[in-house]
Structures are given as C-alpha cells and as structure tokens.
ROKOL-53519 format. One record per atom (N, C-alpha, C, O, CB): x, y, z; atom name; residue number from 1; residue in one letter. Coordinates in steps of 0.1 Angstrom, whole numbers, always signed. Atoms other than C-alpha are relative to their C-alpha. Glycine has a CB too. Layout:
   east  north     up  name  resi  resn
      X      Y      Z    CA   NUM     a
...
//
This chain:
   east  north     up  name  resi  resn
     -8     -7     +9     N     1     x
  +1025   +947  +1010    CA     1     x
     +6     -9    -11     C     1     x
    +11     -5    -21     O     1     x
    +11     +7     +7    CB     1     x
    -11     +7    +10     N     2     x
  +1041   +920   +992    CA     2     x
     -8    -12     -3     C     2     x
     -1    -21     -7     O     2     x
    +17     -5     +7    CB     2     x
    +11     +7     +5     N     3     x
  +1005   +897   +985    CA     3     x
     +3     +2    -19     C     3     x
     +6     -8    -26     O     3     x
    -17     +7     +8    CB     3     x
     -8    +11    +17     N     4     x
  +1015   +901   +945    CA     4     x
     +9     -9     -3     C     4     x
    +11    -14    -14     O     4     x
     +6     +8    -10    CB     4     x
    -13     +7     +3     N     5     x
  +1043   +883   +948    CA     5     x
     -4     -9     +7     C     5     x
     -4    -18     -1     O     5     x
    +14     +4     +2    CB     5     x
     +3     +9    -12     N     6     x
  +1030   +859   +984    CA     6     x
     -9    -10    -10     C     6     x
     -7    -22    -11     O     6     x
     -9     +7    +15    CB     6     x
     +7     +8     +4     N     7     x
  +1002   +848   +962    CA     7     x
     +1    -10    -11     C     7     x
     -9    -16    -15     O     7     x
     -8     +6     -1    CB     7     x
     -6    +10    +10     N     8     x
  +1021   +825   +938    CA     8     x
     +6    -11     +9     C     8     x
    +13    -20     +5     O     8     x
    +13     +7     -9    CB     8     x
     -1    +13     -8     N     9     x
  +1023   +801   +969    CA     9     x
     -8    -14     -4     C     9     x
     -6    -26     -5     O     9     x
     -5     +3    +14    CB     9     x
    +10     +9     +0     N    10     x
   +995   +785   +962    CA    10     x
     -2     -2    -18     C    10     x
    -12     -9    -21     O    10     x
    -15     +5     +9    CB    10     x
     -2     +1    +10     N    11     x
  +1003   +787   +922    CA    11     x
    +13    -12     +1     C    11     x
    +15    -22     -5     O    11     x
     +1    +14     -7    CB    11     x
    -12     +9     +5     N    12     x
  +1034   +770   +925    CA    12     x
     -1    -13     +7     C    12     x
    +10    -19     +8     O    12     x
    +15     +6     +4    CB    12     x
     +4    +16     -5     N    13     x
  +1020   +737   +941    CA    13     x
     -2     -6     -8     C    13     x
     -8     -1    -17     O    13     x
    -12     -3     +8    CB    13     x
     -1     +9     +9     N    14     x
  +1024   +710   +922    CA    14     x
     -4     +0    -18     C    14     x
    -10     -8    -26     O    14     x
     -6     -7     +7    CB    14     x
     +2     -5    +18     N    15     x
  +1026   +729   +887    CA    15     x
    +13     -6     -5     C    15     x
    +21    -11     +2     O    15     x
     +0    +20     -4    CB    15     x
     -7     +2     +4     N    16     x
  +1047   +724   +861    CA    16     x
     +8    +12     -4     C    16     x
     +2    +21     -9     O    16     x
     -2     -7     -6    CB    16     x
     -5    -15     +0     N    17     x
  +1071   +753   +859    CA    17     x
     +1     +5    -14     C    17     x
     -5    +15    -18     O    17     x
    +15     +1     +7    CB    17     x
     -3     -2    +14     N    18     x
  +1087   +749   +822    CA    18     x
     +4    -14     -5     C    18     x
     +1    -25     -1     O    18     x
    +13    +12     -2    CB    18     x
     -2    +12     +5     N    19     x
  +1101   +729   +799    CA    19     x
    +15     +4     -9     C    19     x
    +15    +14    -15     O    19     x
    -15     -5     -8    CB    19     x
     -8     -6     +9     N    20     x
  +1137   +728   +782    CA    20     x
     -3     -3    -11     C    20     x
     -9    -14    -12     O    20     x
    +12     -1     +1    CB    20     x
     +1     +3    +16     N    21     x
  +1135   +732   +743    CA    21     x
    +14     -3     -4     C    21     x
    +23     +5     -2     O    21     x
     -6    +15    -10    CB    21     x
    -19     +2     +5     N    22     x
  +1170   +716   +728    CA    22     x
     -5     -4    -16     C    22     x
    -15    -11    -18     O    22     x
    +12    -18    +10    CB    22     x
     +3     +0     +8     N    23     x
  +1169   +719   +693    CA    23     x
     +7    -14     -7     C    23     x
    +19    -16     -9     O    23     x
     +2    +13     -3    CB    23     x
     -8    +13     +4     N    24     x
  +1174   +686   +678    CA    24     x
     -4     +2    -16     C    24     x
     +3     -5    -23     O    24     x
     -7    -18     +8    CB    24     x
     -2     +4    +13     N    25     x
  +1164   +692   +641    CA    25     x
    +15     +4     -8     C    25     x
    +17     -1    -19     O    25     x
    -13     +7     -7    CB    25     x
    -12    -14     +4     N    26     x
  +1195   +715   +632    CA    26     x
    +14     -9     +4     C    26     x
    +17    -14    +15     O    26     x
     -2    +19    +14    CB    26     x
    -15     +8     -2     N    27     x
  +1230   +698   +629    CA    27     x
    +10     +8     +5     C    27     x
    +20     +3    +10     O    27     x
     +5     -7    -12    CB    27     x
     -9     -7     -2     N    28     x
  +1249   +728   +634    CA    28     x
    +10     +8    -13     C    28     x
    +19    +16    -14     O    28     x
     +8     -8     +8    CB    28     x
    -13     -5    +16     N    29     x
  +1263   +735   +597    CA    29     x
     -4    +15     +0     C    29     x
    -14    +18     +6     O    29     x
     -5     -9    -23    CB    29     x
     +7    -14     +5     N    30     x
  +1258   +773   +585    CA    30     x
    -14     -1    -11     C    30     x
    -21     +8    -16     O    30     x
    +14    +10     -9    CB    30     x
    +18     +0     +5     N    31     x
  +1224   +761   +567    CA    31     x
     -6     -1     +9     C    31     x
    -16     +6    +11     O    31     x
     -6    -11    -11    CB    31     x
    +10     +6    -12     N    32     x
  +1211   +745   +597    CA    32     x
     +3     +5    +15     C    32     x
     +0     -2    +24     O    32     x
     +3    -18     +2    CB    32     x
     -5     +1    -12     N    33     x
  +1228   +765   +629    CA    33     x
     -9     -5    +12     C    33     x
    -21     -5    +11     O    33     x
     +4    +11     +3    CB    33     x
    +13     +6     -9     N    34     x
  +1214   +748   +663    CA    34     x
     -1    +16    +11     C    34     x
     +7    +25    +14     O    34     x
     +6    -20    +12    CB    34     x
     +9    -11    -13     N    35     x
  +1193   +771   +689    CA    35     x
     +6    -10    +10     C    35     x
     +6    -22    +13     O    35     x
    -23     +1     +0    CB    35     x
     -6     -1    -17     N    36     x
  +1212   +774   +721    CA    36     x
    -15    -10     +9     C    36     x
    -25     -4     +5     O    36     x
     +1    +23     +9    CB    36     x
    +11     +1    -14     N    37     x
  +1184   +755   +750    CA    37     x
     -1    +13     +3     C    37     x
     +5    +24     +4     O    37     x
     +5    -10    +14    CB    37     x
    +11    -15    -11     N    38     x
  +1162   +776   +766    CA    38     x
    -10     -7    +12     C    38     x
    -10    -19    +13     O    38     x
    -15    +12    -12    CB    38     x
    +11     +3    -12     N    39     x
  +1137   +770   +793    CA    39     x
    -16     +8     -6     C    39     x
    -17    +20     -6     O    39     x
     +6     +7    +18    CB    39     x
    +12    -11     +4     N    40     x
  +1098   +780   +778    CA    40     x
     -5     -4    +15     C    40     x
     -5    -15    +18     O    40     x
    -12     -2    -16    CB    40     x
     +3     -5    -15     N    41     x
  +1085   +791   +815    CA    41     x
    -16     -2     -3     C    41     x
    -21     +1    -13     O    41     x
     +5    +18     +5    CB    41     x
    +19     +1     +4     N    42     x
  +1046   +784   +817    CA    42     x
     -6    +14     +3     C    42     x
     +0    +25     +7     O    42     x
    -11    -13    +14    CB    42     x
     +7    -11     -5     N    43     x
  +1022   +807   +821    CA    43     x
     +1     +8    +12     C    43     x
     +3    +20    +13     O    43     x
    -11     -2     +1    CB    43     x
     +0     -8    -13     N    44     x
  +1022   +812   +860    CA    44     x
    +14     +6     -1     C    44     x
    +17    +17     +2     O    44     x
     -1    -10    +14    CB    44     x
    -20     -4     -3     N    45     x
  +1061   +815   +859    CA    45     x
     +2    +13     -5     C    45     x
     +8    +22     +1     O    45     x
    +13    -11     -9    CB    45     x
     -1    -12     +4     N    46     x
  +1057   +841   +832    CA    46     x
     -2    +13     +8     C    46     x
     +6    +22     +6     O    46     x
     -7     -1     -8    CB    46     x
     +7     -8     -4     N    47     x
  +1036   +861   +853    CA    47     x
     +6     +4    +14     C    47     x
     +3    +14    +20     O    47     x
    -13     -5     -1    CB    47     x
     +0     -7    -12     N    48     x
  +1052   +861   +884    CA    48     x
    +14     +8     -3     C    48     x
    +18    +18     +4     O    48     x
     -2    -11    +13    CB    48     x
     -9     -9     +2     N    49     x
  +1083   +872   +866    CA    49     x
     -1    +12     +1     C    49     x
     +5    +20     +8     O    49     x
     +4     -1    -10    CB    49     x
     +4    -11     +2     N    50     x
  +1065   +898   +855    CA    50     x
     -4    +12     +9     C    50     x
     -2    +23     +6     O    50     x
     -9     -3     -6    CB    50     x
     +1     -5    -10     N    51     x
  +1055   +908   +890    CA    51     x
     +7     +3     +9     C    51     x
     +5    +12    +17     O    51     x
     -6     -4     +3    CB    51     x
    -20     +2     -7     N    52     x
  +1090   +903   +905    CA    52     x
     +1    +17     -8     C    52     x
     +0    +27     -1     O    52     x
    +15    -19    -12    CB    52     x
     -9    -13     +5     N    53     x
  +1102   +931   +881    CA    53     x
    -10    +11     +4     C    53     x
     -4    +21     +8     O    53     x
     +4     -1    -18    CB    53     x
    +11     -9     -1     N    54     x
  +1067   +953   +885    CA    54     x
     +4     +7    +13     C    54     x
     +6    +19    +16     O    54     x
    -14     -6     -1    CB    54     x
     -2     -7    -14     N    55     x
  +1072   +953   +923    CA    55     x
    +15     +6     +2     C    55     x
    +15    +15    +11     O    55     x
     -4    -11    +12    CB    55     x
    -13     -3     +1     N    56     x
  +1108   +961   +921    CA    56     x
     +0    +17     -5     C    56     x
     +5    +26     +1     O    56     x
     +8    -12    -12    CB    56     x
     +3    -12     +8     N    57     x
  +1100   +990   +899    CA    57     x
    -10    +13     +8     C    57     x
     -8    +25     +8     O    57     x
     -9     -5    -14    CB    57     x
    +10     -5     -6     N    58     x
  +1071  +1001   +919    CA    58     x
     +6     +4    +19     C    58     x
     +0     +9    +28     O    58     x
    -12    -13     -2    CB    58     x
     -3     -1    -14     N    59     x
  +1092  +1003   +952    CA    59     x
    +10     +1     -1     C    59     x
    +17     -9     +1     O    59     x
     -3     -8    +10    CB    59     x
    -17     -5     +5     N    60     x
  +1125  +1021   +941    CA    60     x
     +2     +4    +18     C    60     x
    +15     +6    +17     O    60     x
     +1    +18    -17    CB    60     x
     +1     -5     -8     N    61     x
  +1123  +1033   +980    CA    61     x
     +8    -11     +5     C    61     x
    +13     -7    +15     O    61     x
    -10     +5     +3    CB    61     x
     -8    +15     -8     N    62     x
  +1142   +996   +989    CA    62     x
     +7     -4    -10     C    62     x
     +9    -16    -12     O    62     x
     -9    -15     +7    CB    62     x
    -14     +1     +6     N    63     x
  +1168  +1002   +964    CA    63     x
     +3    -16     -4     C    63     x
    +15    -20     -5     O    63     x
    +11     +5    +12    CB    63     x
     -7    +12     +4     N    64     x
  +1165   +966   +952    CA    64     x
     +4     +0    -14     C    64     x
     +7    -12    -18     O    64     x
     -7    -10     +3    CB    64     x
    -10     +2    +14     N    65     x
  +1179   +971   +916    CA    65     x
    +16     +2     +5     C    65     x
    +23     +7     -4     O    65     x
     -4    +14    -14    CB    65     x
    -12     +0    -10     N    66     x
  +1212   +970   +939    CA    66     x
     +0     -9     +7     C    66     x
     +6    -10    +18     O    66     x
     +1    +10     +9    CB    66     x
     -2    +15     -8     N    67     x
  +1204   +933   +946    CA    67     x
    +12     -8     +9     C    67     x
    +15    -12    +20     O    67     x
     -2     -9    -10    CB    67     x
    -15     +4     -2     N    68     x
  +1237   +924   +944    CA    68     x
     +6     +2    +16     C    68     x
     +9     -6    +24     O    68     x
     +9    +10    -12    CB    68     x
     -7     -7    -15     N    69     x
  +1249   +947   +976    CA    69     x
    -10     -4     +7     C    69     x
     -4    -11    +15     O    69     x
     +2    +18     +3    CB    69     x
     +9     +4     -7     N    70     x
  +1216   +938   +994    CA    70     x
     +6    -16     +3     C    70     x
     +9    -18    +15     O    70     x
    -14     +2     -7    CB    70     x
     -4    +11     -3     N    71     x
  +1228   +902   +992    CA    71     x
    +10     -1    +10     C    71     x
     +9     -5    +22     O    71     x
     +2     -6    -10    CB    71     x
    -13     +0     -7     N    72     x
  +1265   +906  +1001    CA    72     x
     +1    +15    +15     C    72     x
    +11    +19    +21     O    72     x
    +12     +2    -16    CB    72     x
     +2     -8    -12     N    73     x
  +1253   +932  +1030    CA    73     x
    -11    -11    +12     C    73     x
    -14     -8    +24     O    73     x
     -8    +18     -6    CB    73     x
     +4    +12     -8     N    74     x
  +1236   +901  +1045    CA    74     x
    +11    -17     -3     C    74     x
     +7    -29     -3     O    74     x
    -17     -3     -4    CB    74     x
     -4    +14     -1     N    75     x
  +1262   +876  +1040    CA    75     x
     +2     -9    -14     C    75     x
    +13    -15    -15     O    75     x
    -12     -7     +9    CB    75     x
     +6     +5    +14     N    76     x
  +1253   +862  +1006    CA    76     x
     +3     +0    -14     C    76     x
     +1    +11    -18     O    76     x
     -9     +6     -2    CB    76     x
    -10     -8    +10     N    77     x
  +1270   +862   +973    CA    77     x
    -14     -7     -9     C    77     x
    -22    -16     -6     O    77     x
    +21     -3     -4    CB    77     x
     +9     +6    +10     N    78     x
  +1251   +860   +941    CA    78     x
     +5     -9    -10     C    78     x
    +11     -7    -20     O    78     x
     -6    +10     -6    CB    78     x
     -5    +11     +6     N    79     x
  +1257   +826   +931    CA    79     x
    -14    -10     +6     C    79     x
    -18    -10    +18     O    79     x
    +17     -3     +5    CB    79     x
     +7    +13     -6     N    80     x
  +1233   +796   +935    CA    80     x
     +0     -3     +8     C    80     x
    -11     -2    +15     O    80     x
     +1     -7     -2    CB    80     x
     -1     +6    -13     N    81     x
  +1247   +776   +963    CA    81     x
     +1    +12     +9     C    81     x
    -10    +13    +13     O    81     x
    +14    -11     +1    CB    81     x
     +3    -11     -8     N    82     x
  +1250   +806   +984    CA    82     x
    -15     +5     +3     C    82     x
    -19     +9    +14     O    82     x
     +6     +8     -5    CB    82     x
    +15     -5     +2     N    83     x
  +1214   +816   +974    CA    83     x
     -9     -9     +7     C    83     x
    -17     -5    +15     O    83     x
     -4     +1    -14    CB    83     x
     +8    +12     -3     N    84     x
  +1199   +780   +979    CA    84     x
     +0     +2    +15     C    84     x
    -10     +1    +22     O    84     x
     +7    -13     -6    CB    84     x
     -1     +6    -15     N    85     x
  +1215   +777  +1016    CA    85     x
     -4     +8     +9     C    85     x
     -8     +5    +20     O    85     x
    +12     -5     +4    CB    85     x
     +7     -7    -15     N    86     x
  +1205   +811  +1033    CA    86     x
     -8     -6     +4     C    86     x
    -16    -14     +0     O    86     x
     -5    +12     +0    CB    86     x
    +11     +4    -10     N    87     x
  +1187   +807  +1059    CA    87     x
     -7    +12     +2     C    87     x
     -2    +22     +6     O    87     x
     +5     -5    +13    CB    87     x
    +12    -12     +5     N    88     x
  +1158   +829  +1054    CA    88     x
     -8     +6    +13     C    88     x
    -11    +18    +15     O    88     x
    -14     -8    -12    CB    88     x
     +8     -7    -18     N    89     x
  +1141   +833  +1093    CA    89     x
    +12     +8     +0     C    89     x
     +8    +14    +10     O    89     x
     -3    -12    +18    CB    89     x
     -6     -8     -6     N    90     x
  +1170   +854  +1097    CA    90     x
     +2    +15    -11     C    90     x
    +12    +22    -10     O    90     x
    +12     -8     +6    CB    90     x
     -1    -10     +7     N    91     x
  +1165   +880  +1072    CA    91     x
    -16     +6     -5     C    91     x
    -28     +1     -6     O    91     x
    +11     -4    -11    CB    91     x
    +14    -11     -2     N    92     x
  +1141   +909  +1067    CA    92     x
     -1     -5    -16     C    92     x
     +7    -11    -23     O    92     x
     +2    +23     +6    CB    92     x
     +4     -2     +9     N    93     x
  +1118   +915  +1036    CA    93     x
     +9     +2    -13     C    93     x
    +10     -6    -22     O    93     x
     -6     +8     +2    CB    93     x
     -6     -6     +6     N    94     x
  +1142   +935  +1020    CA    94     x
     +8     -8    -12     C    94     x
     +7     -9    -24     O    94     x
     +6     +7     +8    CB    94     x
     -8    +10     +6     N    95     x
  +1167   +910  +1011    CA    95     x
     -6    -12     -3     C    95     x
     -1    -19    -12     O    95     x
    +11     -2     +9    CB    95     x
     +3    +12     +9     N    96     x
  +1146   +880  +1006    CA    96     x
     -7     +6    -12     C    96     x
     -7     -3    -20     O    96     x
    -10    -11     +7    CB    96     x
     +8     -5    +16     N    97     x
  +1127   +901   +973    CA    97     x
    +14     +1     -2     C    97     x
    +17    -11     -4     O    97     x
    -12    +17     -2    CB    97     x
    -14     -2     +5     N    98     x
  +1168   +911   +965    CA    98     x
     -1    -19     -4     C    98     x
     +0    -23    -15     O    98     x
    +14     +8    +14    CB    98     x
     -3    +15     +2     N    99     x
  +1169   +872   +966    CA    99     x
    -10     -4    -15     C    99     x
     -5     -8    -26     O    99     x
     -6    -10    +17    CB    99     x
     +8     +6    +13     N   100     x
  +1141   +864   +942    CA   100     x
     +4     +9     -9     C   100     x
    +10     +3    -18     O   100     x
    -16     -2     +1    CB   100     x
     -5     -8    +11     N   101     x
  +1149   +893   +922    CA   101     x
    +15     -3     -5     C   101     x
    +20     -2    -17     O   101     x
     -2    +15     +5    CB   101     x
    -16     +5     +3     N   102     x
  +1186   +882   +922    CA   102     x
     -2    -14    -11     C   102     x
     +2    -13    -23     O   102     x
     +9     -7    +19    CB   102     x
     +6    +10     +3     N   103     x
  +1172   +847   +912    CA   103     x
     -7     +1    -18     C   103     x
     -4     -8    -27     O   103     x
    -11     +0    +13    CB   103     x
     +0     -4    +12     N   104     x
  +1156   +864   +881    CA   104     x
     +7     +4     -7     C   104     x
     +9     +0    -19     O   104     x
     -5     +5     -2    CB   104     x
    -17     -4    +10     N   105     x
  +1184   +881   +870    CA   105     x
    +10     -9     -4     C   105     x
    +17     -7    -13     O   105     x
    +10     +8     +8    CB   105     x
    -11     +9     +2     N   106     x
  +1205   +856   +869    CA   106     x
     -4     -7    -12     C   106     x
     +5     -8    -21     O   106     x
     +1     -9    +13    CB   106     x
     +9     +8    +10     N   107     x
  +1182   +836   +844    CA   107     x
     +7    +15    -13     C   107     x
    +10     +8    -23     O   107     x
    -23     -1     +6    CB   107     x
     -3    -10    +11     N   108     x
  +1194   +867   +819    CA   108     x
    +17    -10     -5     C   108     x
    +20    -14    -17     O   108     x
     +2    +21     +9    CB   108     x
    -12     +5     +3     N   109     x
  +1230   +849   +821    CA   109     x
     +0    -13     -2     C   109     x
     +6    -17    -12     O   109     x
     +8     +3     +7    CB   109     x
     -1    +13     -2     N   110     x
  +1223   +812   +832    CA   110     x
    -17     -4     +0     C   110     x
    -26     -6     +9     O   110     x
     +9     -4    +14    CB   110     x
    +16     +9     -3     N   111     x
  +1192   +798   +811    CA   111     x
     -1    -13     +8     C   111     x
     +7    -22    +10     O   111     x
     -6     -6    -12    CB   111     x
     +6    +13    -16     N   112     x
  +1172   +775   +841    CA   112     x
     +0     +1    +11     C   112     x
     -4     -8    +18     O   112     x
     +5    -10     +4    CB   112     x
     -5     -6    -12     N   113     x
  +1182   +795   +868    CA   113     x
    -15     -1     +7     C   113     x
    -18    -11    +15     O   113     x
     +6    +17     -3    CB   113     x
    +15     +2     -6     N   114     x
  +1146   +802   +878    CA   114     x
     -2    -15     +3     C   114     x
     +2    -20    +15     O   114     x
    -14     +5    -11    CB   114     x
     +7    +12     +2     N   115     x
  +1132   +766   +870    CA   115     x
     +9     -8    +10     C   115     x
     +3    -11    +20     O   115     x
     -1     -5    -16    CB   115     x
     -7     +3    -13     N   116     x
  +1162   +752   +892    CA   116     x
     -6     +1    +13     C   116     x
    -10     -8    +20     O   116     x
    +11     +6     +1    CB   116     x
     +4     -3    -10     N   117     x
  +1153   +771   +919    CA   117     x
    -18     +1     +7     C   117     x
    -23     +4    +18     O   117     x
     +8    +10     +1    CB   117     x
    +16     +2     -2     N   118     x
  +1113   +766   +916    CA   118     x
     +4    -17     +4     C   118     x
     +2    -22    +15     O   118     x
    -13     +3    -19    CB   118     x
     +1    +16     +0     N   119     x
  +1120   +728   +913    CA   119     x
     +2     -2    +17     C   119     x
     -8     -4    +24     O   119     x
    +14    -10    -11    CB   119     x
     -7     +2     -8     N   120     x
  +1143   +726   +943    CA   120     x
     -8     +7    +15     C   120     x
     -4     +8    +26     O   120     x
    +13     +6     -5    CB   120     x
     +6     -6     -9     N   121     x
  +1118   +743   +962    CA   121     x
     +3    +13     +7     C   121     x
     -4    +15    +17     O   121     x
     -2     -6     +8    CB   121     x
     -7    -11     -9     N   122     x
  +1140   +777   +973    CA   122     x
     -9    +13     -6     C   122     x
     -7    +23     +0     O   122     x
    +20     +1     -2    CB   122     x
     +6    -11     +2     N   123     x
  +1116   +802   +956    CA   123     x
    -14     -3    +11     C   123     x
    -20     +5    +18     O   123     x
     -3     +2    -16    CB   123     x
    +14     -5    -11     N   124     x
  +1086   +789   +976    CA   124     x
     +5     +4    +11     C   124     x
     +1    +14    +17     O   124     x
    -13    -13     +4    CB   124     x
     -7     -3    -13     N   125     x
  +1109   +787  +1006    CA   125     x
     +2    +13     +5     C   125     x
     +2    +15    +17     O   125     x
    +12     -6     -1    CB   125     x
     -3    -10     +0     N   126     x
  +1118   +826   +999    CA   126     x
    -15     +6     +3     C   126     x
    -17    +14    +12     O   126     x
     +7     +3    -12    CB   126     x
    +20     -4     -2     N   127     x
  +1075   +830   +994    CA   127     x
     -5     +3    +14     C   127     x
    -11    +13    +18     O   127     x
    -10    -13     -4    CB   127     x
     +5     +0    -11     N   128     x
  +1070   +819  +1026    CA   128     x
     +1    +10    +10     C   128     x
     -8    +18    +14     O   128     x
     +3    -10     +5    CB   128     x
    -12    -10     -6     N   129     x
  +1097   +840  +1044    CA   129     x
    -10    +10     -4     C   129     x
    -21     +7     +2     O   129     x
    +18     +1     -7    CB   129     x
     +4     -9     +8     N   130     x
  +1081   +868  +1027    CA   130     x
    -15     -2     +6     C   130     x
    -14     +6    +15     O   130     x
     +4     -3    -17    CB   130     x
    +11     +4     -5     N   131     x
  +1045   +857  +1039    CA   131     x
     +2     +4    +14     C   131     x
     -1    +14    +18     O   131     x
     -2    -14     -2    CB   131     x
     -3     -4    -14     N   132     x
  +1056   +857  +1073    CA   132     x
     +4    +13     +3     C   132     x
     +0    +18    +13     O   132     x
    +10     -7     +4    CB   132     x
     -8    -13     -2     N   133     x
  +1072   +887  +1072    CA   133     x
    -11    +14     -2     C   133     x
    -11    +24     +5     O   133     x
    +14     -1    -12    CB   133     x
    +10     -8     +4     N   134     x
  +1043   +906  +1057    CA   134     x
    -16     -2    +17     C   134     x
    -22     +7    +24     O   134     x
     -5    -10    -20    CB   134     x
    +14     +2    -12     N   135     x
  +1014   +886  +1085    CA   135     x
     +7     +8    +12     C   135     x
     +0    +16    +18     O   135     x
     -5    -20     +6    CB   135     x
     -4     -8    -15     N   136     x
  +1039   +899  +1115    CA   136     x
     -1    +18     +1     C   136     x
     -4    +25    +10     O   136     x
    +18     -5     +2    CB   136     x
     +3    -11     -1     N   137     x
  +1039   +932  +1099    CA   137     x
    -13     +8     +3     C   137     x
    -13    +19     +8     O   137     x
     +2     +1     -8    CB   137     x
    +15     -4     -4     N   138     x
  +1001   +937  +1101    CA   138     x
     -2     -2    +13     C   138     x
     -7     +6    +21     O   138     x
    -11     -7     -8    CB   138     x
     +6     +2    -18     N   139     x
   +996   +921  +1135    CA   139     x
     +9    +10     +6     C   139     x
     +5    +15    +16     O   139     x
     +2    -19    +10    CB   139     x
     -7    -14    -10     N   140     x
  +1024   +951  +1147    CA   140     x
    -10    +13     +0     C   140     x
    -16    +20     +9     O   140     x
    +17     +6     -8    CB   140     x
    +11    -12     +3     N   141     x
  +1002   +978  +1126    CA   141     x
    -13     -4     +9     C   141     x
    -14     +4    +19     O   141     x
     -4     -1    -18    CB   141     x
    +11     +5     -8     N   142     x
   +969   +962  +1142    CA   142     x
     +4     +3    +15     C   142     x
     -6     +8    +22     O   142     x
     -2    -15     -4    CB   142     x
     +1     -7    -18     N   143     x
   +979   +971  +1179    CA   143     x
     -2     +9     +4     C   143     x
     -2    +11    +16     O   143     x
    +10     +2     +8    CB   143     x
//
C-alpha cells in the first residue's frame, strides 16, 4: 500500500537532496531587494513531495490532512526535535505518513525543513518504519 512513497529508499542513498540559493548579487536597496534563501530540492525530492501530497489526497479515509492531531494523539508535537526523536517501531502507518507529511508541511513555513530531515537521516528512518509496516501487513493478508 504505501510502495509509492517505500520506494524512495533506495533513491535517497547517497543523493544529493538540494541545494540553498542565498542571493548574493542584490545588496538590499529598493533597486536591488535580496531574495529570502530557499532550498532548490533535486529532482527525486521533487517527486517524492509530489507523492507525499498525492497519497495523502488519495487516502482521505486516514484523515491525514489532520496531521497535526495524528501526531499529538501519539505523543508528538509538530516541531522538529520532537519529530526527529520519535521512536518509530512503536507507531502504526498512520502516524508515521502524518510524520512525513507533517515534515512537508512544515517546509511551507521553515525553508530546509525537508532537506534537514533527509540529511539527518529521519525521513529514510520514517521509510523504513513504513516498509516494515507494509511487509508485516501482507505476510498477515497471505495466511
């Protein structure tokens, strides 16, 4: 069930995620204002955004555009260090996609958000979870 999103395991191995753009030509005067940083996200990153939000959309039935309460109904606030340290074997599907999806959202308020948490390794960490969670489901169905 969740192989669109699992299969960016083996994308996110030793890629490069993004890159920040800081606008150095621009001094700041009203002829020249400077461009805020941003993060330009590579290709894969683009794409799995893209799939993040698709499956989200596509499975309104687990209420995750209500990330937020999914988090803090396991514990969890939506904040970084909170995000980073769950401990993921102890939580179902549900809430680790609320997690990555949380994870994207956040990037709306705090450009790097993603790219942080790619670097740091806590999105593959979420992948895996998510992997697992999907193989146990089939070997139950399979009996």
């Amino acid at each position: 069930m969740y192989e669109s999103l699992t299969k960016y395991l083996d994308e996110f191995t030793g890629t490069e995620f993004g890159t920040w753009i800081i606008d150095k030509k621009n001094d700041g005067t009203p002829e020249h204002p400077l461009q805020f940083p941003f993060v330009n996200y590579s290709r894969v990153v683009d794409q799995f955004i893209h799939d993040v939000y698709s499956f989200v959309d596509n499975h309104e039935e687990m209420g995750l555009h209500n990330y937020i309460k999914i988090l803090e109904d396991n514990g969890i606030k939506w904040n970084a260090q909170s995000m980073e340290t769950a401990v993921v074997d102890d939580l179902d599907a549900k809430c680790v996609v609320a997690l990555i999806y949380g994870a994207i959202r956040a990037e709306r308020f705090c450009d790097g958000t993603i790219l942080a948490f790619l670097k740091d390794g806590t999105i593959v960490r979420w992948l895996e979870r998510l992997k697992t969670l999907d193989a146990d489901s089939k070997n139950v169905a399979a009996k």
